[in-house]
BANUMI-170327 format. One record per residue (C-alpha): residue number from 1; residue in one letter; x, y, z. Coordinates in nm, 2 decimals, always signed. Example, Ala and Ser with C-alpha at 12.3 -4.5 7.8 and 13.67 -1.06 7.14 Angstrom:
BEGIN
   num   residuo        u        v        w
     1         A    +1.23    -0.45    +0.78
     2         S    +1.37    -0.11    +0.71
END
This chain:
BEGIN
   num   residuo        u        v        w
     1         X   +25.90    +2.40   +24.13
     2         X   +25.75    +2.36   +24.46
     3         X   +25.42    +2.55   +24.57
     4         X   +25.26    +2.55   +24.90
     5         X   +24.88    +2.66   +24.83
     6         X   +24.77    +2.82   +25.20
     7         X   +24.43    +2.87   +25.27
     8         X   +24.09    +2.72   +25.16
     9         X   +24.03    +2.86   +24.83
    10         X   +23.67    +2.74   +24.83
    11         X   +23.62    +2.54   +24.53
    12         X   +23.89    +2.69   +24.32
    13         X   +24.17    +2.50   +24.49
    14         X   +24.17    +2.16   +24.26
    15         X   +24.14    +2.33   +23.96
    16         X   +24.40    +2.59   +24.07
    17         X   +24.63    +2.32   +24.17
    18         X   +24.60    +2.14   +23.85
    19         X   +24.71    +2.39   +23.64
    20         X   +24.98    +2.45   +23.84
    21         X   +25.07    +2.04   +23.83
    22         X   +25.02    +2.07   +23.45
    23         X   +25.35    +2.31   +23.41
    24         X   +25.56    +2.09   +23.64
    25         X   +25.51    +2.21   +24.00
    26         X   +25.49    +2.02   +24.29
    27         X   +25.18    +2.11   +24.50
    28         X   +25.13    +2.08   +24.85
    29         X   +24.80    +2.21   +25.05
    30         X   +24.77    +2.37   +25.42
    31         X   +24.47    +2.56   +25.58
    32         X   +24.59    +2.83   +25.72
    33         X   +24.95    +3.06   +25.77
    34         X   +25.03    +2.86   +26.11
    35         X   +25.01    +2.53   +25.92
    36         X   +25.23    +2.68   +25.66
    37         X   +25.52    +2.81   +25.91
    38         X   +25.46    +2.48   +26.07
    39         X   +25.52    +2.31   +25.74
    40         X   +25.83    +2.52   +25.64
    41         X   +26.01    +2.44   +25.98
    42         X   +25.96    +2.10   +25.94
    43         X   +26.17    +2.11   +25.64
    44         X   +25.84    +2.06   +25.36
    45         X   +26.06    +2.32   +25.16
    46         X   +25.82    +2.49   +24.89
    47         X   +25.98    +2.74   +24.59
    48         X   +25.64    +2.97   +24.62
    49         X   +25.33    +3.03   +24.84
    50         X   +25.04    +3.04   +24.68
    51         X   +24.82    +3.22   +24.92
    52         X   +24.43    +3.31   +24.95
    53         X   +24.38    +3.67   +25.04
    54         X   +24.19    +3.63   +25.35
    55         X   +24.56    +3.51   +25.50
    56         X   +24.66    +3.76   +25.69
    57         X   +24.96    +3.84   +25.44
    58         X   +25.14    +4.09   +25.64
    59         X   +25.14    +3.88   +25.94
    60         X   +25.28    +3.60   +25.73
    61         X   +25.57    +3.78   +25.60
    62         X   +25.65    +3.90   +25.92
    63         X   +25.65    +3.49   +26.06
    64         X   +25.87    +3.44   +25.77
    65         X   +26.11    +3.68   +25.83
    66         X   +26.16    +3.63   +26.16
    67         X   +26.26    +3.26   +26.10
    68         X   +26.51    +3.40   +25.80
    69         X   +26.27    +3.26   +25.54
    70         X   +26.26    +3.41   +25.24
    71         X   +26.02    +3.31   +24.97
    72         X   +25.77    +3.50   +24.69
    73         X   +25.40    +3.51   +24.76
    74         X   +25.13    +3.55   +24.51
    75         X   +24.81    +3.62   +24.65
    76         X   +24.49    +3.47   +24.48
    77         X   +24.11    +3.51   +24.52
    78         X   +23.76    +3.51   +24.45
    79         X   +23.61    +3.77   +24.33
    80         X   +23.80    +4.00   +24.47
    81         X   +23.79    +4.38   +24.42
    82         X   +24.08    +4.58   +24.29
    83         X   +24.11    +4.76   +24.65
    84         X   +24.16    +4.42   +24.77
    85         X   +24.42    +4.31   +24.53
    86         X   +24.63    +4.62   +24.57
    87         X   +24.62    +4.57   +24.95
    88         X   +24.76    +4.22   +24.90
    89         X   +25.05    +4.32   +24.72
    90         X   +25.13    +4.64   +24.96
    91         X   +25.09    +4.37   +25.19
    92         X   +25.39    +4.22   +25.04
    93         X   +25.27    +3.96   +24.80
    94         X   +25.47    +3.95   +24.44
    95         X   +25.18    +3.94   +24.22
    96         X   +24.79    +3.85   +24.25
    97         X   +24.60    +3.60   +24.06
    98         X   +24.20    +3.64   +23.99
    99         X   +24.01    +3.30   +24.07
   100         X   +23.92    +3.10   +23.89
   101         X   +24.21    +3.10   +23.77
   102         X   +24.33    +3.11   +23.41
   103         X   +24.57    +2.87   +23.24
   104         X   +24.77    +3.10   +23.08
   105         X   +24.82    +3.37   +23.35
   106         X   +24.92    +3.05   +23.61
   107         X   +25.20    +2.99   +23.36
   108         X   +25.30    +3.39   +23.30
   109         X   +25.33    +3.42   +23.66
   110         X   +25.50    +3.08   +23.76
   111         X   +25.74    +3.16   +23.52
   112         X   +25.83    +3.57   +23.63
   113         X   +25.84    +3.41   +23.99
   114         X   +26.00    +3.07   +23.95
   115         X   +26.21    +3.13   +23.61
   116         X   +26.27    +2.79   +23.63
   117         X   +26.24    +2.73   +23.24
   118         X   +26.62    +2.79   +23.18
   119         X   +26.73    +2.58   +22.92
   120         X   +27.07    +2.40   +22.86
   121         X   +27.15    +2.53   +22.50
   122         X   +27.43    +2.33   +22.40
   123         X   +27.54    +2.38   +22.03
   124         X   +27.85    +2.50   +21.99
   125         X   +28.08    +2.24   +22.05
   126         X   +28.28    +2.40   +22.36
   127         X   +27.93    +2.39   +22.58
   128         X   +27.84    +2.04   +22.43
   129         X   +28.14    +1.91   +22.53
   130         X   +28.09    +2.00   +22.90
   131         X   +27.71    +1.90   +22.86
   132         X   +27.85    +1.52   +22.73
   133         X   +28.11    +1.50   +23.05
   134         X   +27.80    +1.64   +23.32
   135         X   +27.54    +1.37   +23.15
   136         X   +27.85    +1.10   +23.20
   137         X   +27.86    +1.18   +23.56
   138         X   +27.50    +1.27   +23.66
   139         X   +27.44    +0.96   +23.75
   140         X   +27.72    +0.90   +24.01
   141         X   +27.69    +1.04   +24.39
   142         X   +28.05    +1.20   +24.37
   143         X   +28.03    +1.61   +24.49
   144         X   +28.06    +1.83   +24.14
   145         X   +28.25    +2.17   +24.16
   146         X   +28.06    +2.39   +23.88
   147         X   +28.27    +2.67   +23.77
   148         X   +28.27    +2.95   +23.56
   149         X   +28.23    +3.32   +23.51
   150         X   +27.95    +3.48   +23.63
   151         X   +27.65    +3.46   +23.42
   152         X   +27.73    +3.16   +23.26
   153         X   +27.51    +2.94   +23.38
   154         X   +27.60    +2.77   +23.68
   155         X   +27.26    +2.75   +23.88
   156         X   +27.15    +2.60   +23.52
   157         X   +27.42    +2.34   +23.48
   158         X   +27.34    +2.23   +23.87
   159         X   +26.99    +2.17   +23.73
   160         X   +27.07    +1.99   +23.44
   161         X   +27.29    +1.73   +23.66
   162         X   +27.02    +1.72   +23.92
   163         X   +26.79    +1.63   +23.63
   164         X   +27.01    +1.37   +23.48
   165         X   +27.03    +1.19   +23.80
   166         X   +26.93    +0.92   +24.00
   167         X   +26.76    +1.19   +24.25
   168         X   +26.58    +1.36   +23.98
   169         X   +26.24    +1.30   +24.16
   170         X   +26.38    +1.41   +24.47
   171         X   +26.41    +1.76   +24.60
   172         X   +26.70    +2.02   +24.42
   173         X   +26.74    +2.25   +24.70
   174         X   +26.95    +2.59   +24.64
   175         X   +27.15    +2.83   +24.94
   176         X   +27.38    +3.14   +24.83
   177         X   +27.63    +3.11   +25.04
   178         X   +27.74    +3.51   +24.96
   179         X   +27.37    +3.62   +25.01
   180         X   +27.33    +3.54   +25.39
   181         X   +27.53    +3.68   +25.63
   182         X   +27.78    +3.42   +25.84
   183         X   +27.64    +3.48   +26.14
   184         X   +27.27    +3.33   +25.97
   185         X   +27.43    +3.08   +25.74
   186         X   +27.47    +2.82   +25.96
   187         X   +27.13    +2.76   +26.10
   188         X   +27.00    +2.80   +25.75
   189         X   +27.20    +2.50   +25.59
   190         X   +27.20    +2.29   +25.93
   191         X   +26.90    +2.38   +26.10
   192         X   +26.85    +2.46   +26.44
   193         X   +26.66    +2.34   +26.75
   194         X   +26.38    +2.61   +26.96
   195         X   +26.59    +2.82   +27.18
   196         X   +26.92    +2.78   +27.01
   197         X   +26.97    +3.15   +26.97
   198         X   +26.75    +3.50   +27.02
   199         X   +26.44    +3.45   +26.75
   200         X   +26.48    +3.09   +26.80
   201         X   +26.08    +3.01   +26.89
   202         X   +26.09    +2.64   +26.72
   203         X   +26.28    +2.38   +26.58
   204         X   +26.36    +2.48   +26.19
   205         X   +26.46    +2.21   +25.96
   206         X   +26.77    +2.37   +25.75
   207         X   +26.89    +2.28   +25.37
   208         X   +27.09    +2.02   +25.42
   209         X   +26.74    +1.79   +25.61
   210         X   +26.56    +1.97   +25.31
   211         X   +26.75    +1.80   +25.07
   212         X   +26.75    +1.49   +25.20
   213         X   +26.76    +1.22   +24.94
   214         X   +26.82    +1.52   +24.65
   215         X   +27.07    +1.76   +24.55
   216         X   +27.17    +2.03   +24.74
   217         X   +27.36    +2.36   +24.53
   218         X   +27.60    +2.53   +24.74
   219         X   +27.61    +2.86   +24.55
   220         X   +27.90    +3.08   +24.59
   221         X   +28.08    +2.88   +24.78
   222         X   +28.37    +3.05   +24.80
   223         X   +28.20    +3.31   +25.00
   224         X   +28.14    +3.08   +25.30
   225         X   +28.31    +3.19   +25.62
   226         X   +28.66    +2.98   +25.75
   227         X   +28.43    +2.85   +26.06
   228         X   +28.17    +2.72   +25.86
   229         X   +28.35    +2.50   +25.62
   230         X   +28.50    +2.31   +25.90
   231         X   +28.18    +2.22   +25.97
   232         X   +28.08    +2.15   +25.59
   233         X   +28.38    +1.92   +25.56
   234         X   +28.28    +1.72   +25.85
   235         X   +27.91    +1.68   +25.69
   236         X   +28.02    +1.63   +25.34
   237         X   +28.28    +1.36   +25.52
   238         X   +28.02    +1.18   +25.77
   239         X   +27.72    +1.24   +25.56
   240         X   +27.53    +1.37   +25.92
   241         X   +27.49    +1.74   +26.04
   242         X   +27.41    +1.90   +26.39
   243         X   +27.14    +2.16   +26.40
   244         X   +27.24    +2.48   +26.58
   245         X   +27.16    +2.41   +26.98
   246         X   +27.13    +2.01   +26.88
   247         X   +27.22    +1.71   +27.09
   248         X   +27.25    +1.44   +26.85
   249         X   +27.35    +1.43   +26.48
   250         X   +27.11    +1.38   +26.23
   251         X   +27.16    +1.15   +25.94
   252         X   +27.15    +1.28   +25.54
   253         X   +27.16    +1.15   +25.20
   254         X   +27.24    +1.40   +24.98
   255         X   +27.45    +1.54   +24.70
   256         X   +27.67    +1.80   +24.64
   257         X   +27.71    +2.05   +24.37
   258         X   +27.86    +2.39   +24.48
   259         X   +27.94    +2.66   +24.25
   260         X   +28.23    +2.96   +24.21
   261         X   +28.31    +3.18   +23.95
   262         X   +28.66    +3.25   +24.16
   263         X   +28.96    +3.04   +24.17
   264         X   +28.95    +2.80   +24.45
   265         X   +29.32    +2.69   +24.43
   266         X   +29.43    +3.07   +24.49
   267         X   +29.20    +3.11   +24.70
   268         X   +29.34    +2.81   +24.93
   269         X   +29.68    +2.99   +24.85
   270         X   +29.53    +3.28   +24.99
   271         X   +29.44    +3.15   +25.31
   272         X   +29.08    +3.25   +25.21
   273         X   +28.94    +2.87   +25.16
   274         X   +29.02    +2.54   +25.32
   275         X   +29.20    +2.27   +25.08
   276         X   +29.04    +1.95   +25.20
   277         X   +28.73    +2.11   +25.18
   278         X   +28.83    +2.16   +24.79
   279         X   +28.93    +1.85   +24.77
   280         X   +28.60    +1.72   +24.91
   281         X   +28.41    +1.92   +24.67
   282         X   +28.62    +1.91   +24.35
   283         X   +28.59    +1.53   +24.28
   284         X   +28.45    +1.62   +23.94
   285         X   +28.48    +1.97   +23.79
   286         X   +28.29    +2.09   +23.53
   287         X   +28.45    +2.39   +23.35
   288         X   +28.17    +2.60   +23.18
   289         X   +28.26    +2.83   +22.89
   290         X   +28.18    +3.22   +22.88
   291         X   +27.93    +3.31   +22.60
   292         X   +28.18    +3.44   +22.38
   293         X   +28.38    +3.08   +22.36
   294         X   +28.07    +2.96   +22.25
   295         X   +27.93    +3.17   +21.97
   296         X   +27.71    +2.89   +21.80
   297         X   +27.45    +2.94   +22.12
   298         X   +27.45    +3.32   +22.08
   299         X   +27.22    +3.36   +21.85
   300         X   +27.01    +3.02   +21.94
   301         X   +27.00    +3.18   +22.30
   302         X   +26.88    +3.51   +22.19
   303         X   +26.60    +3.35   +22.02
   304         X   +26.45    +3.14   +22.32
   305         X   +26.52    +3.46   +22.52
   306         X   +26.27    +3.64   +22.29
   307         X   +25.99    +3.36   +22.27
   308         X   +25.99    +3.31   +22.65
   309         X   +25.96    +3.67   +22.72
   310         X   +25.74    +3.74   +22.43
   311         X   +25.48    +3.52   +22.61
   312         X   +25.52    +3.66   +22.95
   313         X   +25.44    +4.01   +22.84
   314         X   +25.19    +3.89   +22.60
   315         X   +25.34    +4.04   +22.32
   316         X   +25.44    +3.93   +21.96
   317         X   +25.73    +3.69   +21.91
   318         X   +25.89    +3.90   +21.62
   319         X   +26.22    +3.78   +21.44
   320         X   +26.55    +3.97   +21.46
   321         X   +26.65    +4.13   +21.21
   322         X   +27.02    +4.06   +21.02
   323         X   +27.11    +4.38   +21.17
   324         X   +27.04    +4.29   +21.54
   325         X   +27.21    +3.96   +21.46
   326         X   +27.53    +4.12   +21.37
   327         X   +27.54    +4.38   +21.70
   328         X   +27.45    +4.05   +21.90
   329         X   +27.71    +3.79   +21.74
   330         X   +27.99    +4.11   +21.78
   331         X   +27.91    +4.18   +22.12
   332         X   +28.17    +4.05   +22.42
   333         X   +27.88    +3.98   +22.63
   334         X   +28.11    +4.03   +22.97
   335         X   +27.77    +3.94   +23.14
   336         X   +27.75    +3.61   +22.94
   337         X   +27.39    +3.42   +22.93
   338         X   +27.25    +3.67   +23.22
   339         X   +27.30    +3.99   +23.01
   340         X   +27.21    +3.81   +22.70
   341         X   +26.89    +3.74   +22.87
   342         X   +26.84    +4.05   +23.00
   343         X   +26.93    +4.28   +22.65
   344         X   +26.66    +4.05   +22.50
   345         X   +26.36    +4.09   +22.80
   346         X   +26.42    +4.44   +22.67
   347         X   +26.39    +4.41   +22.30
   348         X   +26.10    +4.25   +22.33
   349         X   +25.99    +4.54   +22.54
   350         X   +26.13    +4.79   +22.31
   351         X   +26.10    +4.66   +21.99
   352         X   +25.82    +4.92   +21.80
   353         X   +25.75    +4.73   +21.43
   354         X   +25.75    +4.34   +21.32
   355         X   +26.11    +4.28   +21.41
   356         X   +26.35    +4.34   +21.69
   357         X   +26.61    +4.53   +21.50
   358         X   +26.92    +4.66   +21.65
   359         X   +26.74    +5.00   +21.71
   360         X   +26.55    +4.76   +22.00
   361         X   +26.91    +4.62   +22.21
   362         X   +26.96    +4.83   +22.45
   363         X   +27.18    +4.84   +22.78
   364         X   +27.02    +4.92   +23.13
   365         X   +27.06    +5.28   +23.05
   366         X   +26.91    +5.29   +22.75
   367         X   +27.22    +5.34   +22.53
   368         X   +27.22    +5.13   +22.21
   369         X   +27.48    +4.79   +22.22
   370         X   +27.57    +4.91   +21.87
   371         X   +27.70    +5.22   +22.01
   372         X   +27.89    +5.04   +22.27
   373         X   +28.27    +4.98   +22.21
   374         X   +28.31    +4.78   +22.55
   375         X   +28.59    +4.53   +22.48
   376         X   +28.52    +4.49   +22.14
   377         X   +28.68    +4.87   +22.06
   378         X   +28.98    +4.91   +21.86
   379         X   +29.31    +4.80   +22.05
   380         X   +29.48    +5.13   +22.04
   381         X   +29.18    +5.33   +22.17
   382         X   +29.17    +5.05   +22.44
   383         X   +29.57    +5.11   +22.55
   384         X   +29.51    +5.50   +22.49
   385         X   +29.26    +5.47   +22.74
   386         X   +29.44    +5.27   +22.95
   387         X   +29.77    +5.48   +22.95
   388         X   +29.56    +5.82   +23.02
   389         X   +29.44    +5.66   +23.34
   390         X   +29.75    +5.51   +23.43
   391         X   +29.89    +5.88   +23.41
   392         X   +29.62    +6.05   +23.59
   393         X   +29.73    +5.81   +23.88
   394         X   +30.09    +5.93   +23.96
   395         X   +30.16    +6.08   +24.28
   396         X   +29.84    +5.90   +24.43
   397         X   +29.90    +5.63   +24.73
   398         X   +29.85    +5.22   +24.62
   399         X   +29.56    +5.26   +24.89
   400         X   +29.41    +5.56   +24.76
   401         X   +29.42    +5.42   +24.42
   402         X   +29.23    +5.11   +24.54
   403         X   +28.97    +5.29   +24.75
   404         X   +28.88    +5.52   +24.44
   405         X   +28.87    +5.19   +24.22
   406         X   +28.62    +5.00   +24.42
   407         X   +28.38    +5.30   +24.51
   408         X   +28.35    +5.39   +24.15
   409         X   +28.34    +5.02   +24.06
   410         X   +28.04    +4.97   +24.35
   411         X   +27.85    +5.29   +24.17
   412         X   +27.85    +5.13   +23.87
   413         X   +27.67    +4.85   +23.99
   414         X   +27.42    +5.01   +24.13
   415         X   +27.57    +4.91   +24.54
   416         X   +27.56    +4.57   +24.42
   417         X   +27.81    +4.41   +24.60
   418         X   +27.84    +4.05   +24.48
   419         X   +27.81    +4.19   +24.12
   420         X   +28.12    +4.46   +24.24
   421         X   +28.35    +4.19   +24.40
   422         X   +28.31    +4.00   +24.07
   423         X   +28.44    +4.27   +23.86
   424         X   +28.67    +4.35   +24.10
   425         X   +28.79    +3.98   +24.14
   426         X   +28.77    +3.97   +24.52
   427         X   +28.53    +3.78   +24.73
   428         X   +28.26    +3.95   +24.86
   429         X   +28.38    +3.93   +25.22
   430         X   +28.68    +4.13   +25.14
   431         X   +28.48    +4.42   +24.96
   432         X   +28.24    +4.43   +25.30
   433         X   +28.58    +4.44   +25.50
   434         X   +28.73    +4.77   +25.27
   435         X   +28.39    +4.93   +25.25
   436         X   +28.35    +4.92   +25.65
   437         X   +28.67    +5.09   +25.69
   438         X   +28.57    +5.33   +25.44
   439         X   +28.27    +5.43   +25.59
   440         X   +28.41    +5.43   +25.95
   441         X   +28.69    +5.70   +25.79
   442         X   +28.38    +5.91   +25.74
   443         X   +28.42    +5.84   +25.31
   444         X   +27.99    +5.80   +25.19
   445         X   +27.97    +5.40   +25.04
   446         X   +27.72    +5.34   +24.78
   447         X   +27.41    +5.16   +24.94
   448         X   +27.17    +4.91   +24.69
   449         X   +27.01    +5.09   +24.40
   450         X   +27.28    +5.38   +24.39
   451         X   +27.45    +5.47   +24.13
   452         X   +27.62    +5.77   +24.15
   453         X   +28.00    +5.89   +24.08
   454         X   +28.24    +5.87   +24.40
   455         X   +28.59    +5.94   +24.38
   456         X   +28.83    +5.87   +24.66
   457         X   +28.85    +6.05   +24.98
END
């Protein structure tokens, strides 16, 4: 992890720093927020500010921003009053830390921030098979396609190579490529030069400079607009990039790992997704397993789950019970490591005597797992199901079908769209397309944080 400490601190700058170097991050110091946006242009890259809470926090976010950088804050300071610590996150900042700092709460909060501390369980045979193959080539430069479901633990896998590498002490610098829009995605992987575009007030170093001499995870990649990975081919090919209102190419070492829970090949069948660029990219694939073709790591999983979020809420790290192992080891888990994660942060949170018993795994509405069929219900109450809906769709239009299919489907996500065009098993770029049309037809969409039933127009 990479943390840019901004501002003077006073004499609780070495000591924070240290304990911050003692877990693993990578500290670097400026005086003030223009040295900082000075430094982030220039392509310093940094995973978290550390910032004292006479910086003008406000003001900094707003520099960010307007640059299209995005990255956590955590205030710090001496003796400062509770006013002064609410103002700082209101301001924006993610969480505040009380100097001088303590060892314990500098690991709490690098962890909720960074959640770097992902680790590569690998017991069942099916994952330790991929595990062997990604240690075998680690150590090569060739471009690595990581796919998979979503939720199984790409981003992770990406790390582990990264780690296993010859560039393991260089920087590991990730993009979602589904998370910007197209028409910001370019300057942020190439960079661009001052003046290049509207908002454009200095040169800004982009991932692919940030990277240079690391690894840099293209996440999503499927998501990335035709025009664009033209322009990714020629850099993968040439190993040299143009920043946006450039002159000259600029030289970088780098390598690629790019992620996709779709499949490429039908995508390029599709028309959706260039097939040299696959090519480029898929010189070595490695194929990751969902959670439930690896059962041996459930239950391992589960348990590191527990202890890492036992100690970040400061709580007990209880032992589940044989009841709670039998819900967990019969559940699907059609969320794979990420929902296993998450049922756990809430066991630990809900858990009320000495053991996290099945009582404790819940889902994000608070309905028990145990009560859950999902797709571990009986066949026939499965194809009942299936064959009621099925009925209740006669006489209904293929489109009309669809449109009631993908609102409901977006509800249930909460307006999530990335999470919605994976169930749905479109890219992302084709849901914004439907849902445009939808709305322009006068039917209400389902923004961010909604959940709420919506049947077709």
């Amino acid at each position: 992890m990479r943390i840019l400490i901004v501002g003077s601190l006073s004499g609780q700058l070495s000591e924070a720093t240290k304990m911050a170097m003692d877990k693993g991050a990578k500290v670097a110091h400026v005086d003030d927020d223009v040295a900082a946006l000075k430094a982030l242009r220039a392509g310093q890259g940094a995973d978290l500010l550390l910032v004292d809470i006479a910086v003008d926090i406000a003001q900094l976010l707003q520099d960010l921003l307007a640059e299209h950088i995005h990255l956590p804050i955590v205030a710090c300071g001496i003796s400062a009053t509770p006013t002064e610590a609410a103002a700082a996150i209101r301001a924006g900042a993610r969480e505040f830390i009380p100097l001088p700092p303590d060892a314990e709460l500098i690991a709490a909060v690098l962890a909720a921030i960074a959640d770097d501390d992902k680790s590569m369980m690998a017991r069942d045979p099916a994952m330790r098979s991929v595990v062997a193959f990604a240690e075998k080539v680690a150590s090569a430069n060739a471009s690595i396609l990581i796919t998979g479901e979503s939720g199984s633990g790409k981003e992770v896998m990406a790390r582990y190579v990264h780690a296993k590498s010859n560039r393991a002490n260089k920087p590991f610098i990730s993009i979602n490529c589904a998370a910007i829009p197209d028409n910001l995605l370019e300057s942020e992987l190439f960079g661009h030069e001052k003046g290049a575009f509207t908002g454009a007030i200095a040169r800004r170093i982009g991932k692919f400079e940030e990277a240079h001499g690391g690894t840099l995870l293209l996440d999503e990649i499927s998501e990335m607009d035709s025009r664009l990975q033209a322009k990714l081919l020629r850099a993968i090919q040439e190993r040299e990039i143009d920043r946006v209102g450039g002159s000259a190419p600029v030289k970088v070492d780098i390598r690629i790992v790019a992620t996709s829970n779709r499949d490429l090949v039908q995508a390029v069948r599709d028309g959706e997704f260039r097939e040299d660029l696959l090519f480029r990219l898929n010189v070595v694939n490695l194929v990751l397993p969902s959670l439930r073709d690896r059962p041996a790591d459930i239950i391992p999983l589960a348990e590191h789950f527990i202890t890492k979020y036992s100690s970040a809420n400061n709580v007990a790290n209880r032992p589940l019970s044989e009841a709670a192992r039998h819900c967990i080891l019969n559940r699907q888990w059609p969320g794979n490591v990420r929902e296993l994660e998450n049922a756990m942060h809430r066991a630990v949170l809900l858990a009320t005597s000495d053991i996290i018993d099945a009582e404790a795994l819940r889902a994000p509405d608070g309905s028990k797992l145990s009560d859950q069929a999902g797709s571990n219900g009986p066949i026939r109450s499965s194809y009942d199901g299936g064959l009621a809906q099925a009925i209740s769709h006669v006489g209904q239009t293929v489109a009309t079908v669809e449109q009631g299919l993908i609102l409901d489907t977006l509800s249930h996500c909460l307006g999530n769209r990335t999470h919605a065009a994976n169930i749905l098993g479109i890219s992302i770029r084709t849901l914004r397309n439907k849902l445009k049309l939808y709305a322009q037809s006068g039917v209400e969409v389902p923004m961010p944080g909604e959940n709420r039933h919506l049947g077709a127009a």
